[in-house]
C-alpha positions as CSV (number, residue, x, y, z in Angstrom):
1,X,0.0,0.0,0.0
2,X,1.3,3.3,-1.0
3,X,1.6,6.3,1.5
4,X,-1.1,8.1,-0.6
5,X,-3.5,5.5,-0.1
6,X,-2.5,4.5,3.4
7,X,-3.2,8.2,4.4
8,X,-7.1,8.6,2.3
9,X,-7.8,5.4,4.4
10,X,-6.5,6.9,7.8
11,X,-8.1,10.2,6.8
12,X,-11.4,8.3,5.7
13,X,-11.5,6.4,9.2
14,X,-11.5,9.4,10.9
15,X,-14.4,11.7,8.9
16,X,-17.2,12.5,10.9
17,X,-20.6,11.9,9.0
18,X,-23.2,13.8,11.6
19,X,-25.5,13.9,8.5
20,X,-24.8,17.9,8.2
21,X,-22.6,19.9,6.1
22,X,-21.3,16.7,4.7
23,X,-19.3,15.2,8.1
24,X,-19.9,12.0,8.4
25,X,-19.6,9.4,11.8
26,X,-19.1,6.3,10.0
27,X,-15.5,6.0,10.5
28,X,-16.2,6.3,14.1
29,X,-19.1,4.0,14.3
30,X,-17.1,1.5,12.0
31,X,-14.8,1.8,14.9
32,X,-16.7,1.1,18.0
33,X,-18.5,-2.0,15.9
34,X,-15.0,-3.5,16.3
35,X,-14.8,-2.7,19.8
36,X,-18.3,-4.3,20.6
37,X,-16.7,-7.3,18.7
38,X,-14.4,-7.4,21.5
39,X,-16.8,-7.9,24.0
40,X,-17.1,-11.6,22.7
41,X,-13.6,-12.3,24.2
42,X,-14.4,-10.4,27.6
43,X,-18.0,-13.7,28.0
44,X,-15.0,-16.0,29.0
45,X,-12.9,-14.2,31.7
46,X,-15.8,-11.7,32.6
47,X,-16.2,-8.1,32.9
48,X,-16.7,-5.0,31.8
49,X,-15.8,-2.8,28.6
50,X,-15.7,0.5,28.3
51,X,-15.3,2.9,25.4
52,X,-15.6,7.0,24.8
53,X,-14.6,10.1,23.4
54,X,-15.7,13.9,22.7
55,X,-15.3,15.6,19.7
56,X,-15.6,19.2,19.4
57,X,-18.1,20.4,17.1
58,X,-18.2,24.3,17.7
59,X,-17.8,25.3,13.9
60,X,-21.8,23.3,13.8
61,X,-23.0,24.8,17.1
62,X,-21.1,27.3,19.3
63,X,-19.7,25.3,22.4
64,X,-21.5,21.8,21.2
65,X,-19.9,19.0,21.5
66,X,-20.1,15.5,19.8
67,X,-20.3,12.6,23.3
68,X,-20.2,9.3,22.4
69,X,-19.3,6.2,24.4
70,X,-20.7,2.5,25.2
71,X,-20.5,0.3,28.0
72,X,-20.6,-3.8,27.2
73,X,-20.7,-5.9,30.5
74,X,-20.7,-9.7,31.2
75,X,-23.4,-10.7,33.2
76,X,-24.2,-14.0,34.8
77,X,-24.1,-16.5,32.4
78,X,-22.2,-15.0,29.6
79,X,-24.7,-12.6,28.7
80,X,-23.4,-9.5,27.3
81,X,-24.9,-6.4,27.4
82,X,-23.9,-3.6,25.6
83,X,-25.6,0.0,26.6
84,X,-24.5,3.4,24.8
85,X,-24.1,6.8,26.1
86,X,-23.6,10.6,25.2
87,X,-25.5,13.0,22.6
88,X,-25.3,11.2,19.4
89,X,-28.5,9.3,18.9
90,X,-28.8,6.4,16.2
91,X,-32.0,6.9,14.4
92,X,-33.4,5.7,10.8
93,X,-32.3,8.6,9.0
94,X,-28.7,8.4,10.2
95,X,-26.8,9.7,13.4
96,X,-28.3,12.4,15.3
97,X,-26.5,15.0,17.4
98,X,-28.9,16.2,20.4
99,X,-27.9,18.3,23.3
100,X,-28.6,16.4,25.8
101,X,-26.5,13.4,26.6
102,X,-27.6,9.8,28.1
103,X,-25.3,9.6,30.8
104,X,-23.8,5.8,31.7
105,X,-25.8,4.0,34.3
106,X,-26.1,0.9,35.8
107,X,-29.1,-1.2,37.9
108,X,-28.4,-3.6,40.0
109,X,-31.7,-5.1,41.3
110,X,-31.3,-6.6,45.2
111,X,-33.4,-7.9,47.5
112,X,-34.9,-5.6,49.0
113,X,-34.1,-2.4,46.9
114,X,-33.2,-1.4,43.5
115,X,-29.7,0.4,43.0
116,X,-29.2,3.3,40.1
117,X,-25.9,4.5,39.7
118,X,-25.5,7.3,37.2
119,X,-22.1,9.1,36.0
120,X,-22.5,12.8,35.8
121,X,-20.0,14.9,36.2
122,X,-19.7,18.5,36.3
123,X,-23.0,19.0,38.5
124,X,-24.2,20.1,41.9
125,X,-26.9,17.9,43.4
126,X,-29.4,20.7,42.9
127,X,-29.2,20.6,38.9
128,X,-30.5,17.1,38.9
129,X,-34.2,16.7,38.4
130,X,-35.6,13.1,39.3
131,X,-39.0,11.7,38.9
132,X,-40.7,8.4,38.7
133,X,-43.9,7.1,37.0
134,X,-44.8,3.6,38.1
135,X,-41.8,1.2,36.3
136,X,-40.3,4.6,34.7
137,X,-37.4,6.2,36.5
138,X,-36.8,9.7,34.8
139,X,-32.7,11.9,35.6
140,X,-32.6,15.4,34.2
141,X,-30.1,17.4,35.1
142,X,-28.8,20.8,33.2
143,X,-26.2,23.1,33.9
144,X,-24.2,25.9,31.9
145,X,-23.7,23.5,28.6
146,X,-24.3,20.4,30.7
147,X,-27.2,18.6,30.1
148,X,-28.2,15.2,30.5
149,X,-31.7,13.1,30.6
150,X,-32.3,9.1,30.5
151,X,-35.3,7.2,31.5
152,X,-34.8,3.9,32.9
153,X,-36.8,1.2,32.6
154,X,-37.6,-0.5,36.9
155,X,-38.0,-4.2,37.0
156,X,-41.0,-3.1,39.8
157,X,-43.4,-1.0,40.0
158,X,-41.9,1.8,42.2
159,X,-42.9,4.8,44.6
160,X,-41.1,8.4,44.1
161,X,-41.4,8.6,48.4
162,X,-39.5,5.3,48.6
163,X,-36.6,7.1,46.2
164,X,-33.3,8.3,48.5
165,X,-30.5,9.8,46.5
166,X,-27.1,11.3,47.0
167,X,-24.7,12.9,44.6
168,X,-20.4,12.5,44.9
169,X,-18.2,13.2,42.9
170,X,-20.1,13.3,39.6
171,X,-21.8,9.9,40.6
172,X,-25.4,9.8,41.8
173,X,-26.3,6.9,43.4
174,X,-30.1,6.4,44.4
175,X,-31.7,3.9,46.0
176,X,-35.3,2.8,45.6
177,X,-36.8,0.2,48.4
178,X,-39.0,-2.4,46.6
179,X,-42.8,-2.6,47.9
């Protein structure tokens, strides 16, 4: 492979294709596919995989920023599960940027209560908005360019009085006590 060619294919891995002004993510999304390949590998030794990055976008929107990241964990039985996060949004038409991003989050569902954790950084415990509708647990949170929402879907039905929280270090952890 010649040095031209070598370089229009590092060049073309690293395009952004945001469906706007002719960028394009598929480079980047070509990428992660390999990396969730990976996750394969982690069903024998167990664990947990972890992938992000930002890209700044402020020539498309002032300050905006592209998010992106996934999370693929090996649960009990070799079950992988493989959950996305940040502001760009896969949707029929292509990818979408959004300002909001879906922060990473994990459930663990125990006997007698149901744990959330939530990364978050770069908030006070007062920007964070939280709200639940029978199985549906609703995070909002928004400050300066931060923002951040997810719904999360219970494995009960749950009660917004039986909901304790507390924010450290750009983690919220709450816990919700089963009925």
């Amino acid at each position: 492979m010649d040095k031209k060619t070598k370089n229009n294919k590092t060049a073309g891995a690293m395009d952004l294709d945001l469906g706007i002004g002719g960028l394009s993510l598929g480079g980047l999304f070509k990428s992660m596919e390999n990396l969730i390949d990976l996750a394969a590998e982690l069903n024998e030794a167990g664990g947990a995989l972890n992938k992000e990055g930002e890209v700044d976008l402020g020539r498309l929107r002032k300050g905006m920023k592209a998010v992106y990241g996934f999370s693929v964990k090996t649960m009990a039985g070799g079950k992988s599960v493989v959950e996305p996060f940040g502001n760009i949004k896969k949707t029929p038409q292509g990818p979408k940027l959004e300002e909001e991003r879906e922060p990473i989050t994990d459930l663990f569902d125990e006997k007698d209560e149901i744990r959330v954790c939530v990364e978050m950084p770069g908030l006070n415990e007062a920007d964070i908005q939280l709200d639940i509708k029978t199985d549906i647990l609703e995070i909002t949170a928004q400050t300066g360019d931060r923002k951040y929402r997810k719904e999360i879907l219970l494995p009960v039905k749950a009660k917004p009085e039986n909901m304790t929280s507390a924010y450290r270090n750009g983690i919220l952890e709450l816990r919700i006590k089963k009925p």
